[in-house]
N, C-alpha and C positions, 0 to 999 in steps of 0.2 A: 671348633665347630662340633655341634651334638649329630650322631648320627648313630641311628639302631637300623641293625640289617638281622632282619627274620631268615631260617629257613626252617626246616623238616617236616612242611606240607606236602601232602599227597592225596592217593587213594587210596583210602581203605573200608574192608566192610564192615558192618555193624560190627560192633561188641570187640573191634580190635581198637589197637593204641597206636599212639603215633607221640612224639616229644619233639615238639619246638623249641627250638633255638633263639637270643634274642642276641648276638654282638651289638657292646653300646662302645663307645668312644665318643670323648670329649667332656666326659665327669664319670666320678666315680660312682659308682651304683648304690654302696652304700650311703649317696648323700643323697639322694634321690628314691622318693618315690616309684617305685616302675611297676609297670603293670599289662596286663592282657586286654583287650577288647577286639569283638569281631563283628563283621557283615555281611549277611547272606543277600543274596538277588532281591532284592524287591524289598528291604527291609532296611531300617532302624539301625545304627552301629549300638552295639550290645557291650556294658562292661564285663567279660567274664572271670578276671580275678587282681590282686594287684598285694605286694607288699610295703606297710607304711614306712617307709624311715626311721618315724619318731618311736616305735618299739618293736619294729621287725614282724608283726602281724598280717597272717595272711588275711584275705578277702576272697571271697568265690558267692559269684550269681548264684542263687538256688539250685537251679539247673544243673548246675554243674556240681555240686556239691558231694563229696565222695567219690568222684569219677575224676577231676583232673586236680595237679600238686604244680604248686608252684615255688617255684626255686630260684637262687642268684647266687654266684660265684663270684665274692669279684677281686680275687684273683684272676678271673678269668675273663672280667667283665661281659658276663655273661648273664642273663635272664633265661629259666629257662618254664615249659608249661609242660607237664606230662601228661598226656588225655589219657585216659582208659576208656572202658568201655564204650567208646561213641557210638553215637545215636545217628539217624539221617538228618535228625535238626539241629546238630553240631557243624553244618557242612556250612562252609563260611571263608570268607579270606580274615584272618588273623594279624592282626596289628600289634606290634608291642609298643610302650609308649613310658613316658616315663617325665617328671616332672617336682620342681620343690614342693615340700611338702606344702596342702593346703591350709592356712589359717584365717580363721575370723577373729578377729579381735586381737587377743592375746593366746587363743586356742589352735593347736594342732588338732587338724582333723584326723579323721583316718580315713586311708588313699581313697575309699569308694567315695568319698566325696569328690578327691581328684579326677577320677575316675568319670565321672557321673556328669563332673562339668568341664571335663574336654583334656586331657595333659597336652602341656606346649608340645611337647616331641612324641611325632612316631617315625614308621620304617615304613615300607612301600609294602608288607605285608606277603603271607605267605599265605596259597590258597590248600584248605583242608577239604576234604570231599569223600563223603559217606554212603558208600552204597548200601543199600537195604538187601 
């Protein structure tokens, strides 16, 4: 059975960091795509970053681009998201998720397509919350 359990959500203020955690069990991380996406109150689930399988490539939203790093161990089968400097439109409950890689045809994509059309597995998600 697949299961990702998120933590290292909190509060914190502007311009500080926080590093989320992702425990996966029930495949190995390097067979899989895995990846970040979040959801603030009122809004849209957001992909915020993910890496591919098929050459280890990271991905990051605009947004977030220079401010958070994303990482896996899987030794430790772990995902993990390092924020930096957040912002108060970072504040969001944070989903890790994680899925074969996507293909058309005979094509490996790269994970923001996974990403963008939904990964089979996430975790119940950890809430992040940015004071200004």
């Amino acid at each position: 059975e697949v299961q990702l359990v998120e933590s290292g959500g909190g509060l914190v203020q502007a311009g500080g960091s926080l590093r989320l955690s992702c425990v996966v069990s029930g495949f190995t991380v390097d067979d899989y795509d895995v990846g970040w996406f979040r959801q603030a109150p009122g809004k849209e689930r957001e992909g915020v970053s993910c890496i591919s399988r098929s050459d280890g490539l990271p991905y990051y939203e605009d947004s977030v681009k220079g401010r958070f790093t994303i990482s896996s161990d899987n030794a430790k089968s772990t995902v993990y998201l390092q924020m930096n400097t957040l912002k108060p439109e970072d504040t969001a409950v944070y989903y890790c998720a994680a899925d074969f890689p996507f293909t058309m045809g005979s094509r490996t994509l790269a994970c923001s397509a996974n990403l963008d059309h939904g990964m089979t597995y996430s975790g119940k998600g950890t809430l992040v919350t940015v004071s200004s």
